[in-house]
N, C-alpha and C positions, 0 to 999 in steps of 0.2 A: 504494500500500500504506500504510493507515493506523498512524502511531508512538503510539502510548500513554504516557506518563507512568507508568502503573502496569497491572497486571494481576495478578487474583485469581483463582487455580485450583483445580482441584482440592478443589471441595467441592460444596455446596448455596447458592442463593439461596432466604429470605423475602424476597419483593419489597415486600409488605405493601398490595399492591395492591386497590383496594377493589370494583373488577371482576373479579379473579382467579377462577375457579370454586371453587377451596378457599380457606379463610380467609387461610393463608399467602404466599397469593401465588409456591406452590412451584415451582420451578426446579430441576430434581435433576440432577446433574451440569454447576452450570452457569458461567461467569463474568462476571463484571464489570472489564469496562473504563473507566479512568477518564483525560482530559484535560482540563488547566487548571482543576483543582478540582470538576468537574464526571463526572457520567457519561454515558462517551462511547459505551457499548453496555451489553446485559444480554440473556445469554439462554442458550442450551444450546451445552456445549461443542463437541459438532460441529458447531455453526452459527456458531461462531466463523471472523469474517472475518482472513484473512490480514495478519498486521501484525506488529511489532515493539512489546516493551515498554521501557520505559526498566527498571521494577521489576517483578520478578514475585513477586506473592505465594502460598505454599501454603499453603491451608484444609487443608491435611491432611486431607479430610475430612471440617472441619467444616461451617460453615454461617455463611453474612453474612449479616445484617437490617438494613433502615435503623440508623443511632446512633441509639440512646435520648434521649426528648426528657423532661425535667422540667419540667413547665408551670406550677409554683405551686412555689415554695421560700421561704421567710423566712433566706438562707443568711448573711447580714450583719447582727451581731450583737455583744453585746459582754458577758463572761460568760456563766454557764449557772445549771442550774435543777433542779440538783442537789437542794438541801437539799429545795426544794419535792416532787420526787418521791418523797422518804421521806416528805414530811407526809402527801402523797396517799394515800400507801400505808397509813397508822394514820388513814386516816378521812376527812382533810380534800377537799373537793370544789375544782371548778376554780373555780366560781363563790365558795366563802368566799374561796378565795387572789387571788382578783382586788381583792377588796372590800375585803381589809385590806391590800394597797398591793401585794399579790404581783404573780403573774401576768405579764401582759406591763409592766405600770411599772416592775419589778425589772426587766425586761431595758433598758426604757429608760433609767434611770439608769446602769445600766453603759455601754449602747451611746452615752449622752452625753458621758459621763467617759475615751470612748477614742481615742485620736488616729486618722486618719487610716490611721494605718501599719498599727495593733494590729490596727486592723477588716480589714483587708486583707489581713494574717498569717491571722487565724483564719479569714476565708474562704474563703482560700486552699487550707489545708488541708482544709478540708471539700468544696471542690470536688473535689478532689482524688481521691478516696473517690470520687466520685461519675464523672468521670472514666475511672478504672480500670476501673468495672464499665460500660463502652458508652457513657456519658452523651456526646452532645456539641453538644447543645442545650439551655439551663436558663434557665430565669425567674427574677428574683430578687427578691424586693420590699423596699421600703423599711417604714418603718411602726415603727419602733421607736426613732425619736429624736421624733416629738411636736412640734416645733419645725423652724422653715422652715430654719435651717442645717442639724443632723442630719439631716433628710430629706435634704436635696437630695448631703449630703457619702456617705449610705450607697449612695444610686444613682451618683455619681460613685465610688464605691469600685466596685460592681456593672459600669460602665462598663470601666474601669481591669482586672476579674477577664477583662475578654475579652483584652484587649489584650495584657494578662500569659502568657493558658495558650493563646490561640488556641480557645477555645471559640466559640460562636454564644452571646451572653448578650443578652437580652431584659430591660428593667427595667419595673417598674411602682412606680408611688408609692401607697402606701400609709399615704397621713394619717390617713384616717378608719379608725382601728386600733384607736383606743383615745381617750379621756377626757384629756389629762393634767391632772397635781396640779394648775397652777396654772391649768388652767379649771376647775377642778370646779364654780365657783357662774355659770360664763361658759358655757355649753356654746354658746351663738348667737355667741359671738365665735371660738373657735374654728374653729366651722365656717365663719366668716368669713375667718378667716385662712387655711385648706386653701383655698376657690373662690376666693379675691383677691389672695394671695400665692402659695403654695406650688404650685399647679397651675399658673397663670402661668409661677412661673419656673424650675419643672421642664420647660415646652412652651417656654421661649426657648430654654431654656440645653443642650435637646437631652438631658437629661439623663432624662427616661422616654419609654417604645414604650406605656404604657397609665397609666389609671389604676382604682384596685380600692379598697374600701370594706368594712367587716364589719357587718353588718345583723343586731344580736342584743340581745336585753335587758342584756347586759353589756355592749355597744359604743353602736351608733348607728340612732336611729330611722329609719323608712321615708320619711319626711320632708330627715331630716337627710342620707340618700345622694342622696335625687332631687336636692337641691341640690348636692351633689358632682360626682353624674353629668351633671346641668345644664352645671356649670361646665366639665368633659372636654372633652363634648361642641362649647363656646364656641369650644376650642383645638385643637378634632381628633385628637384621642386617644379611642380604643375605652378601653372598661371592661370591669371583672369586677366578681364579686360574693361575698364569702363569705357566704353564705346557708342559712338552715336548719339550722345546725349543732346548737344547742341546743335551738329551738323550733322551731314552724313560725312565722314573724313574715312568711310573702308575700313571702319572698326570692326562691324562680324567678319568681313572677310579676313582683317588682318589676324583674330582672334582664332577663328577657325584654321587657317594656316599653319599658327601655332600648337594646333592641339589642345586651345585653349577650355580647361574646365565649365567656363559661364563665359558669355558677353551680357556684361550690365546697363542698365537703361533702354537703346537702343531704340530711341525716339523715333529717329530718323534713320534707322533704316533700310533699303532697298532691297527689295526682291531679290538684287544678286547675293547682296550679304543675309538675308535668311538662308535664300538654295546655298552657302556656302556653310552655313552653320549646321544646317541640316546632314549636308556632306559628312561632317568633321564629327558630328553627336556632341556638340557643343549646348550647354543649354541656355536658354534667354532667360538672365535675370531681371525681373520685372519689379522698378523701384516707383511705385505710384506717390509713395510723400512728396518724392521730390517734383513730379507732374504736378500735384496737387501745393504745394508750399510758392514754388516757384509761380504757377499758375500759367504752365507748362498749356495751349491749344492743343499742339501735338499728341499723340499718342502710340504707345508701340505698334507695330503691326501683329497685329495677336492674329486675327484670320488669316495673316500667310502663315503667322508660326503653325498653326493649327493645318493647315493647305499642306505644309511640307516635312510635317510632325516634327519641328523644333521641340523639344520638353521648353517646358513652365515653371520656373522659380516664382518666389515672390518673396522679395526681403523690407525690413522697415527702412534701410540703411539712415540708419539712427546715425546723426550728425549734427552738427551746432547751427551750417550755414544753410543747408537746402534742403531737411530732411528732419527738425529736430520730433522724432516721431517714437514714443519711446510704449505703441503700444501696438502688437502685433495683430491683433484682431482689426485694429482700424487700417492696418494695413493689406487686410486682406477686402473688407470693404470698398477702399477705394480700387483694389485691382479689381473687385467686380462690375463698382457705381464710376468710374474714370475712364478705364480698359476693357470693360465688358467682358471679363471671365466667369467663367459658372461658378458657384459659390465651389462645385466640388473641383471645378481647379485650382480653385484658390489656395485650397485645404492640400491639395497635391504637390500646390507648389510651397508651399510654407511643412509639407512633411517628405514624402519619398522623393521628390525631385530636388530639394533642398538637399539631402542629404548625399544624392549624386554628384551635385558642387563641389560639396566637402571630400568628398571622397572616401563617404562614410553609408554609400548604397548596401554594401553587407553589414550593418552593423544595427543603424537607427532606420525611423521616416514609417516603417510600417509594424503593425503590430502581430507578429511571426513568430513562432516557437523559433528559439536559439537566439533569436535578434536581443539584443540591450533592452532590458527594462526600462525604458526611458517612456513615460505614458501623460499623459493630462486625461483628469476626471473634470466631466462638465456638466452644469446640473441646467441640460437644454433641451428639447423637446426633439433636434431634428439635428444632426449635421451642419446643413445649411443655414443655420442660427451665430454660426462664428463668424459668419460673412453678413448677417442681416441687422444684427443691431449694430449700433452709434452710439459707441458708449456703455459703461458697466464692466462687469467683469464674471462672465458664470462659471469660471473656471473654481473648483472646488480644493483639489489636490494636484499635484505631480507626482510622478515617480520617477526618481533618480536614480539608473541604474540601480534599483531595486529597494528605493529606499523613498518614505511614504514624506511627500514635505506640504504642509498648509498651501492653496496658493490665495487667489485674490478675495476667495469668499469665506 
């Protein structure tokens, strides 16, 4: 007779399974068994095998789904970007405030000027938030210190946020982000310094799972990432891509090219760069805060991705300047009510497709005997309720690789 560690009853499984005959992966009246952090059965209550639990949990009725995975966040940080959203708001564009020293160089000046500790507090609590509502798998990128120390100290903070909450944190280095002040007349030395230093000794020192680049007329040329992604590649680290965001500049295509894990945003573009993403099994990360913050018209091509079976991320990419969005359910929302994705893409992309970025497809994202314990309990009447309200929180519980935590209710 099989002992369980934990048992969930008394509700609904979203298995989120991507062979399920409905999108859900529905399981109705069913539970989940879970031993040594892992799941140890799943399926319909009466076909629950005879066993004993250590804990037992009641869904009341609700419904578990994989934990929510955030696959792109900017969540390490130092200040905010306050004043900047009021200029926005009387007129000024993202592109003026970048140009005259705004943008993301105001967050890096702060995020230079903070110790260790600070950046680590305010992550903290934003994780936090995130957390509460399902989250229990998040990416976190570096990209706002500019310099080979602050990179490498904000993914050692990112490092340190897992150790701390017991989350799954995933880091990626994110040099190629931005310009800084003191290469403005150097940009080739820079980029010298991200492929000869900085990705180096981000790949010694264990300290990133990827490396990611932003391919945009305000960032860095098509040029200037293939030598980034070059250099990744040298060290064995998968890439991403922020691409397409403002222009089309051949971001999926150049992402895809690369064998690129995700191309992110992807406002703009084009039918060639989906057919090339499609190619590549590249997947589209789809950032609706920032369509929504910025007040973006544009919007991804979701019916080619869907035309050429690109996979569907959907991340909050939780950030100070364009994105400060620190709540994953509203980010599934807007992919729906912005992007027009079905509530259960939403949910696909914030669980099994998310986890494919990461490069955590065997592991998390669906709810699978052997897969990680990793769960959210939700006290909602449908699936499609994490994508329908605005606001609130009905998430009950998480399970953290096997271990029972409060969340936002």
């Amino acid at each position: 007779m099989p002992t369980w560690d934990m048992l969930l009853v008394n509700g609904h499984v979203a298995t989120m399974r991507a062979e399920s005959p409905d999108p859900y992966g529905t399981i109705r009246d069913g539970c989940v068994a879970v031993r040594d952090g892992r799941i140890a059965w799943v399926g319909r209550r009466v076909d629950l095998p005879p066993g004993e639990a250590v804990e037992r949990v009641d869904m009341r009725g609700g419904w578990v789904t994989p934990g929510l995975i955030d696959c792109h966040t900017h969540l390490v940080f130092g200040g905010d970007r306050i004043r900047e959203f009021e200029q926005r708001l009387l007129g000024a564009t993202y592109e003026e405030l970048a140009r005259a020293g705004g943008g993301i160089l105001s967050t890096v000046r702060a995020t230079r000027a903070a110790s260790r500790d600070e950046l680590l507090a305010g992550a903290r609590a934003r994780l936090a938030d995130l957390s509460a509502a399902g989250v229990t798998t998040v990416e976190i990128k570096s990209g706002y210190g500019l310099d080979v120390d602050t990179e490498l100290r904000m993914l050692d903070v990112g490092r340190a946020l897992g150790e701390a909450t017991g989350l799954r944190v995933v880091t990626t280095l994110l040099g190629a982000h931005a310009l800084p002040p003191e290469y403005a007349s150097r940009r080739e030395a820079y980029v010298d310094l991200i492929c000869q230093e900085m990705i180096p000794r981000a790949a010694e020192e264990s300290l990133a799972d990827a490396v990611d680049a932003f391919l945009e007329e305000i960032a860095f040329t098509a040029d200037e990432c293939d030598r980034v992604f070059d250099a990744a590649a040298s060290m064995g680290l998968p890439v991403r891509l922020h691409a397409d965001q403002r222009t089309d500049g051949g971001g999926a295509a150049l992402a895809a090219r690369h064998g690129a894990r995700s191309a992110d945003h992807l406002e703009y573009t084009s039918e060639a760069g989906v057919e090339a993403l499609a190619a590549a099994g590249t997947v589209a990360v789809l950032l609706p805060g920032a369509a929504y913050f910025l007040r973006d018209a544009r919007v991804p091509p979701v019916e080619a991705f869907r035309r050429h079976g690109v996979p569907m991320a959907v991340a909050t990419d939780l950030n100070p300047g364009s994105s400060p969005l620190r709540s994953p359910l509203m980010a599934m929302n807007m992919a729906c009510t912005l992007f027009r994705l079905t509530p259960a893409e939403a949910l696909a992309g914030m669980t099994r497709t998310a986890a494919r970025v990461l490069g955590l497809e065997n592991r998390v994202g669906v709810v699978e005997e052997s897969f990680g314990a990793d769960l959210a309990v939700w006290d909602i009447s449908h699936p499609a309720a994490l994508s329908y309200w605005m606001g609130g929180n009905p998430c009950r519980f998480v399970v953290r690789v096997g271990t029972l935590v409060p969340g936002g209710r």
